[in-house]
Backbone as JSON Lines, residues from 0, in Angstrom:
{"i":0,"aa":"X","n":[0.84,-1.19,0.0],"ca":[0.0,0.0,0.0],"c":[0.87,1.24,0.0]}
{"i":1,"aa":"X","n":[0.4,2.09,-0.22],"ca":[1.02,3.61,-0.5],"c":[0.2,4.27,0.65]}
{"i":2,"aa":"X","n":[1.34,5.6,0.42],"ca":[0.49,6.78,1.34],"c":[0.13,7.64,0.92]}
{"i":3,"aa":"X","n":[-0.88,8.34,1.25],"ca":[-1.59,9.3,0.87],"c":[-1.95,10.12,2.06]}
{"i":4,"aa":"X","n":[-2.14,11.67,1.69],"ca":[-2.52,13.08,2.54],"c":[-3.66,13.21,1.67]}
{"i":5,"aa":"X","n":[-4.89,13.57,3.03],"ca":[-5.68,13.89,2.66],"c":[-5.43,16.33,3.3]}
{"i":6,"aa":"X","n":[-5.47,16.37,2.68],"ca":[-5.72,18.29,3.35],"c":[-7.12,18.65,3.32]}
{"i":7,"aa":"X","n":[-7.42,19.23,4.12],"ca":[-8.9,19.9,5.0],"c":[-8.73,20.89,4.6]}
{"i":8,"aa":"X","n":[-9.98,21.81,3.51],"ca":[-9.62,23.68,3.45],"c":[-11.43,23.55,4.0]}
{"i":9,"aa":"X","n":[-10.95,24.66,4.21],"ca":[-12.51,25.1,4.68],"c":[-12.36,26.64,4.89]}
{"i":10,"aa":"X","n":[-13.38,26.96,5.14],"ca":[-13.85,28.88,5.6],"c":[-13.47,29.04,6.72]}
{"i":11,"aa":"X","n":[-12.5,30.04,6.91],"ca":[-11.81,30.45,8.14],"c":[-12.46,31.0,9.59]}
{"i":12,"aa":"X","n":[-13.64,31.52,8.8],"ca":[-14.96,31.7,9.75],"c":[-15.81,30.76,10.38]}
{"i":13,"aa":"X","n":[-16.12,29.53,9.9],"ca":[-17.05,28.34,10.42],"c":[-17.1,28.31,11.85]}
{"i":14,"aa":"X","n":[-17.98,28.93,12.08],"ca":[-18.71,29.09,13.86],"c":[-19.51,27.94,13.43]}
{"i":15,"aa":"X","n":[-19.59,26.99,14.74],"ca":[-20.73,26.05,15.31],"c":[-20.96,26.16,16.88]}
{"i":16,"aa":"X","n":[-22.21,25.88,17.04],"ca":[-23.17,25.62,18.73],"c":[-22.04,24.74,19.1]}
{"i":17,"aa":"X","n":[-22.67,25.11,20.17],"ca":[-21.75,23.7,21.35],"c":[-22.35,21.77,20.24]}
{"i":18,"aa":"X","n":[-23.23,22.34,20.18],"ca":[-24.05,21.04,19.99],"c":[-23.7,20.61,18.47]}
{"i":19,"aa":"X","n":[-23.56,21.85,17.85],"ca":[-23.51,21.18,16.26],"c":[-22.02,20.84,16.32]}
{"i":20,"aa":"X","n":[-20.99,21.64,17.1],"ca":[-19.64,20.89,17.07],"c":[-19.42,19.36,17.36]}
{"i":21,"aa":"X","n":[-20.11,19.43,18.84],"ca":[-20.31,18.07,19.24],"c":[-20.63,16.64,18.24]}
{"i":22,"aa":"X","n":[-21.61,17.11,17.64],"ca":[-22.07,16.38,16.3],"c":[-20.69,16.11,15.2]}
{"i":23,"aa":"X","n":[-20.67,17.39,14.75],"ca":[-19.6,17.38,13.86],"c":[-18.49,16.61,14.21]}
{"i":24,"aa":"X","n":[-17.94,16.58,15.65],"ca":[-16.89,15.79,16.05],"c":[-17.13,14.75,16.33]}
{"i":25,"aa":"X","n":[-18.18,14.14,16.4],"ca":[-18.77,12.6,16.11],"c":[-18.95,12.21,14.79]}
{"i":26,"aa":"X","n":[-18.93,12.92,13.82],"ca":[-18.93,12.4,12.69],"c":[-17.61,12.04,11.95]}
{"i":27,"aa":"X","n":[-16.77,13.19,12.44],"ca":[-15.62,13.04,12.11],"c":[-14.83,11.72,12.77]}
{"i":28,"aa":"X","n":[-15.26,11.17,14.56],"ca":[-14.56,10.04,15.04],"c":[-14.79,8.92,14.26]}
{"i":29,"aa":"X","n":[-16.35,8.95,13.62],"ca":[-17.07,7.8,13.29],"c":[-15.82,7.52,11.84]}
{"i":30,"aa":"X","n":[-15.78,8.35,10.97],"ca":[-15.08,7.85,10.01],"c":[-13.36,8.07,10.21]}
{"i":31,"aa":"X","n":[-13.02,7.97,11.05],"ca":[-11.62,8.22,11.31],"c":[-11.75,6.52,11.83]}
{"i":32,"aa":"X","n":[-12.78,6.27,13.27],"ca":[-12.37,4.91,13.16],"c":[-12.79,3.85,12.0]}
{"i":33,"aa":"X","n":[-13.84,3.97,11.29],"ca":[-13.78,3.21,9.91],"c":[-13.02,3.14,9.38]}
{"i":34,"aa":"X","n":[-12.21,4.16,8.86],"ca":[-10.47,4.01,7.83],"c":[-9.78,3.24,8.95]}
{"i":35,"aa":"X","n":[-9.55,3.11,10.09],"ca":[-9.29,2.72,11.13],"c":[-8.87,0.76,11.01]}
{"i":36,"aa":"X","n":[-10.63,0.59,10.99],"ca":[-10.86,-0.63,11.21],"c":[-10.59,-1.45,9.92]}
{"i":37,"aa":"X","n":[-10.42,-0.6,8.83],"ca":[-10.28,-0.93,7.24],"c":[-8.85,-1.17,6.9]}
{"i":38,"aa":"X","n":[-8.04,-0.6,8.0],"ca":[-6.11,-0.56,7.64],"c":[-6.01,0.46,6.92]}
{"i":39,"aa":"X","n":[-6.47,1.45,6.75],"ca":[-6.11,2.71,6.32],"c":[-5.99,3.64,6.7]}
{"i":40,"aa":"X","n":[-6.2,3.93,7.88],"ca":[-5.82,5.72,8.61],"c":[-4.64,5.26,9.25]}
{"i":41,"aa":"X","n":[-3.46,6.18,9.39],"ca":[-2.45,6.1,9.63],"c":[-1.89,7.47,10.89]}
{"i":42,"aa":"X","n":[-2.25,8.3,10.28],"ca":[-2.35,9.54,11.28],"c":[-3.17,10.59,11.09]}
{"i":43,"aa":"X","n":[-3.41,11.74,12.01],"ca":[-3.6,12.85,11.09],"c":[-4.05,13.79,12.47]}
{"i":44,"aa":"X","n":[-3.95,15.1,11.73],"ca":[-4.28,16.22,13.39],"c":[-5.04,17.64,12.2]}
{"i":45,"aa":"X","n":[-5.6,18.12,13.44],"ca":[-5.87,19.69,13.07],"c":[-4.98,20.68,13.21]}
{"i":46,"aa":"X","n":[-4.58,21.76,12.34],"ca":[-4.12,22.99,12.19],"c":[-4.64,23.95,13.25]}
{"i":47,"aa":"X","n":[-3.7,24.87,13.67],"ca":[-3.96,26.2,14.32],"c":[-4.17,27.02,13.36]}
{"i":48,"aa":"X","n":[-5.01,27.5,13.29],"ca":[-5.26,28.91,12.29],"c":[-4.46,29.92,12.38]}
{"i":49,"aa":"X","n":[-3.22,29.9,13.43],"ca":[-2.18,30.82,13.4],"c":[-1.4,30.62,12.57]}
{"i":50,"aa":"X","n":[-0.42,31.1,12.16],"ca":[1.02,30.63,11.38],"c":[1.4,31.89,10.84]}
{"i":51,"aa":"X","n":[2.55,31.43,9.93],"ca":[3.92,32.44,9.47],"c":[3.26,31.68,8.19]}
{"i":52,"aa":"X","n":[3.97,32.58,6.99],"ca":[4.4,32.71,5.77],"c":[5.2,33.11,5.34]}
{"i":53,"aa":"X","n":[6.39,32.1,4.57],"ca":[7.75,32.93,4.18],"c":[7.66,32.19,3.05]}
{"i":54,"aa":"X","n":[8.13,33.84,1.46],"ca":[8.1,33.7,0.67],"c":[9.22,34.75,0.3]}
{"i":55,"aa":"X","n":[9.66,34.14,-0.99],"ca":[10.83,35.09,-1.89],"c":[11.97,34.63,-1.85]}
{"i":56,"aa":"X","n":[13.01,35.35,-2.59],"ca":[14.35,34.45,-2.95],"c":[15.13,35.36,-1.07]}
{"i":57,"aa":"X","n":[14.57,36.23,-0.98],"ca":[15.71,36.66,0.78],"c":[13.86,36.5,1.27]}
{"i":58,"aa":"X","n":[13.61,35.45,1.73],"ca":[12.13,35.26,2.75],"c":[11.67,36.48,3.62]}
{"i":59,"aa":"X","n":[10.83,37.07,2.85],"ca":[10.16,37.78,4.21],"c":[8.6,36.86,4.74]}
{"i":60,"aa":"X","n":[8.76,37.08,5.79],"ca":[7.99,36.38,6.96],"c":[6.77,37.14,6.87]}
{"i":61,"aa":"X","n":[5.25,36.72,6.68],"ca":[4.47,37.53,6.83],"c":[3.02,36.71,8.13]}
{"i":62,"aa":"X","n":[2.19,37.35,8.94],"ca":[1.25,36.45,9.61],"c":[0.47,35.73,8.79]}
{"i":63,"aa":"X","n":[0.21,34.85,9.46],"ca":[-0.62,34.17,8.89],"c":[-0.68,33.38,7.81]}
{"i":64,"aa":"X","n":[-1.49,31.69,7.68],"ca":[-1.14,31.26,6.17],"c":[-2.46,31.71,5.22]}
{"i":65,"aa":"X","n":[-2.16,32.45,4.29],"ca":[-3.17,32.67,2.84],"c":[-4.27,34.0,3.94]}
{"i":66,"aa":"X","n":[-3.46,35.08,4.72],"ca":[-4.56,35.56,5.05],"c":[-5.69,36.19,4.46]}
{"i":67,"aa":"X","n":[-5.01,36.39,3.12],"ca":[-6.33,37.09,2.07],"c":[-7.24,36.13,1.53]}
{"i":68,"aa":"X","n":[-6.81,34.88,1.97],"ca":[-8.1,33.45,1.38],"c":[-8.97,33.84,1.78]}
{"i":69,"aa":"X","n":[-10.02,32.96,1.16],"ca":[-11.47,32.32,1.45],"c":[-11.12,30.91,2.06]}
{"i":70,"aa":"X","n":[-10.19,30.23,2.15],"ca":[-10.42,28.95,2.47],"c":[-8.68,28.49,3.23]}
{"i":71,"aa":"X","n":[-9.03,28.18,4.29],"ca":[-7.77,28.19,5.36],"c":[-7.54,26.29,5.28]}
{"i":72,"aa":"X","n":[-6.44,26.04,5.23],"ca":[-5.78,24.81,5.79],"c":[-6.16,24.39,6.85]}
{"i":73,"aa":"X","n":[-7.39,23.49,7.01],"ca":[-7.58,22.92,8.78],"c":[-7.25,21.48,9.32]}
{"i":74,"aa":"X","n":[-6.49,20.9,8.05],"ca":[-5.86,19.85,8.8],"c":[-5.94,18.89,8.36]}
{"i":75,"aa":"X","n":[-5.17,17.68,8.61],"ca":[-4.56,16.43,7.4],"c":[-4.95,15.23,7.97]}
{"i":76,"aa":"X","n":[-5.11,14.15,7.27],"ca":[-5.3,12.78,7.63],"c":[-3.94,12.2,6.73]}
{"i":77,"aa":"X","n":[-3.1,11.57,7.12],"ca":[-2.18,10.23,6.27],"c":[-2.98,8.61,5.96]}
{"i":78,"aa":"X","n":[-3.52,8.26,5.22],"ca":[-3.65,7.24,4.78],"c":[-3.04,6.08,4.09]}
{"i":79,"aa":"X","n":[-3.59,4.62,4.43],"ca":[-2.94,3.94,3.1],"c":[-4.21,3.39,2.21]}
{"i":80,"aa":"X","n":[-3.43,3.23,0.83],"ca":[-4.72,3.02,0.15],"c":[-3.34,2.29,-1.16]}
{"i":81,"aa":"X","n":[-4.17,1.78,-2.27],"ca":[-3.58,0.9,-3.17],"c":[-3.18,1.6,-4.09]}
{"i":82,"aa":"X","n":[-4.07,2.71,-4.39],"ca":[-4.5,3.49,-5.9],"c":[-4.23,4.96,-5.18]}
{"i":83,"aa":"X","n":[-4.25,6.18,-6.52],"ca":[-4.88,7.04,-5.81],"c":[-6.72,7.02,-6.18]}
{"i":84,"aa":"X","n":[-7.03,6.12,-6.93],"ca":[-8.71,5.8,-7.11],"c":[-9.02,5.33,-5.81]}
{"i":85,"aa":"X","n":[-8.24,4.43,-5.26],"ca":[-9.21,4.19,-3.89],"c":[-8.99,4.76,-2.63]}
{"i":86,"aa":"X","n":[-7.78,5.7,-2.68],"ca":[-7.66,6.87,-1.55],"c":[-8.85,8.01,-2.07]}
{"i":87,"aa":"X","n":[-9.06,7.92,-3.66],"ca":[-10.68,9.51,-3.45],"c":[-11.57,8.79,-2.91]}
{"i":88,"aa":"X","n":[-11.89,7.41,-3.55],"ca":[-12.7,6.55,-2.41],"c":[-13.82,6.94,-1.81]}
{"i":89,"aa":"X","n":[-12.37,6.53,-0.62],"ca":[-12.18,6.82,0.93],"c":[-12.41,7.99,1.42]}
{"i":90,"aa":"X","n":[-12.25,9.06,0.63],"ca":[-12.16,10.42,0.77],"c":[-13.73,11.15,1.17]}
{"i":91,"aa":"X","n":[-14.55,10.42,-0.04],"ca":[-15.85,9.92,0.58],"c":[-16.47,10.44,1.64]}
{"i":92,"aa":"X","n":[-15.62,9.84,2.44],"ca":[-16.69,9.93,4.2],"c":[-16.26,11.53,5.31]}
{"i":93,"aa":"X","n":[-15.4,12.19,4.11],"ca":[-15.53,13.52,4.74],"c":[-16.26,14.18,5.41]}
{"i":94,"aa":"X","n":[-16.38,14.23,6.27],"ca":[-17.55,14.54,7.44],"c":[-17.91,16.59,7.08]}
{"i":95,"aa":"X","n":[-17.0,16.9,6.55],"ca":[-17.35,18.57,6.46],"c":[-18.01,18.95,5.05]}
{"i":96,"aa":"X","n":[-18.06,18.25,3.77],"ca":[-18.79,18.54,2.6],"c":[-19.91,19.08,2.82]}
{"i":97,"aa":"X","n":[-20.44,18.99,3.8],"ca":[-21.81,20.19,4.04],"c":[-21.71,21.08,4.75]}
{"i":98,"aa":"X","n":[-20.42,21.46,4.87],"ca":[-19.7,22.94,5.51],"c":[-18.84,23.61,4.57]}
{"i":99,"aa":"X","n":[-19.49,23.61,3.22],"ca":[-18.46,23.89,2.28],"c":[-17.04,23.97,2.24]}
{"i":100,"aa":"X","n":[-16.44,22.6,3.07],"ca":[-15.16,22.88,3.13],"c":[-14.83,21.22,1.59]}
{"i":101,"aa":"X","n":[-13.47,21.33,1.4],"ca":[-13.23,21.14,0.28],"c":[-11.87,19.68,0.92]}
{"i":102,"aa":"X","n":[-11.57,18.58,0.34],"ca":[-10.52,17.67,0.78],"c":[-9.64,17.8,-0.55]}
{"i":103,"aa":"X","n":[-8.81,17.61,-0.59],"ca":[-7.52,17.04,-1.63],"c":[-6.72,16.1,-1.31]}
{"i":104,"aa":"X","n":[-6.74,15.12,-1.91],"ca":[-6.13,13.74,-2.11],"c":[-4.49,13.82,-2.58]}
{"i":105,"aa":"X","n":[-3.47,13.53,-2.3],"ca":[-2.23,13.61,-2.83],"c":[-1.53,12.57,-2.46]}
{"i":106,"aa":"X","n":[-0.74,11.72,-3.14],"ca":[-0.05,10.52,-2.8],"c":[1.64,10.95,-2.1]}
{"i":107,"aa":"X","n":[1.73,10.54,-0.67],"ca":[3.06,11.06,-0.7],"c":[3.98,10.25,-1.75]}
{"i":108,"aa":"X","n":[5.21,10.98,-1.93],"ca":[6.41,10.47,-2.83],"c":[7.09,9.56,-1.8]}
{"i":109,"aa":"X","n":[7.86,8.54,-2.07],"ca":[9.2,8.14,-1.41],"c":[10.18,8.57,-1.98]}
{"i":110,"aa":"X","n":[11.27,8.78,-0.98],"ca":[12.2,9.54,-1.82],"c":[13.24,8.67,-0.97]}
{"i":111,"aa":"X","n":[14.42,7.62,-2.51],"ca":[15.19,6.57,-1.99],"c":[16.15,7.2,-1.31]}
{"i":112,"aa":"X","n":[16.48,5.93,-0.05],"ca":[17.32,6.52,1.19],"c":[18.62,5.84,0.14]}
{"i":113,"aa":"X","n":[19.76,6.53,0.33],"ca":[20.99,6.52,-0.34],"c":[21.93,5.75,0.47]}
């Protein structure tokens, strides 16, 4: 099997109730342990909405990542999967698609140890 990153964008704004979080974070356990029980989740965490940005050939450092976005980095799952057809899959059971937030699938590289 291979690995694969899944990335979380979503709206930097997304307020929820105590209650709809609660939910939301049950939906999200429910399919974290399914990839789980399947041999495919491997790791994965949420982002701080804080951060640095350094860009240019002498880096200047600026706050924040993409602060002029619409859609912030909230955080990664590592998977294994065979394909990248059956890591979109899997991708599937994204618990936020009705929070207009958005997943991207990417296969990590290996890169041979010398």
């Amino acid at each position: 099997m291979k690995d694969f990153m899944f990335f979380f964008r979503g709206p930097g704004d997304l307020t929820l109730s105590p209650e709809q979080s609660q939910v939301q974070m049950q939906k999200w356990l429910n399919w974290i342990q399914e990839l789980t029980a399947k041999g495919h989740y491997k790791s994965g965490a949420p982002l701080s909405k804080d951060g640095k940005t350094l860009q240019g050939e002498k880096p200047v450092v600026t706050d924040g990542p993409f602060t002029e976005g619409k859609e912030l980095l909230g955080g990664y799952l590592v998977i294994k999967a065979n394909s990248l057809e059956e890591a979109t899959a899997l991708a599937f059971g994204f618990p936020d698609f009705d929070k207009k937030c958005s997943l991207e699938v990417r296969e990590i590289m290996e890169i041979p140890a010398h």
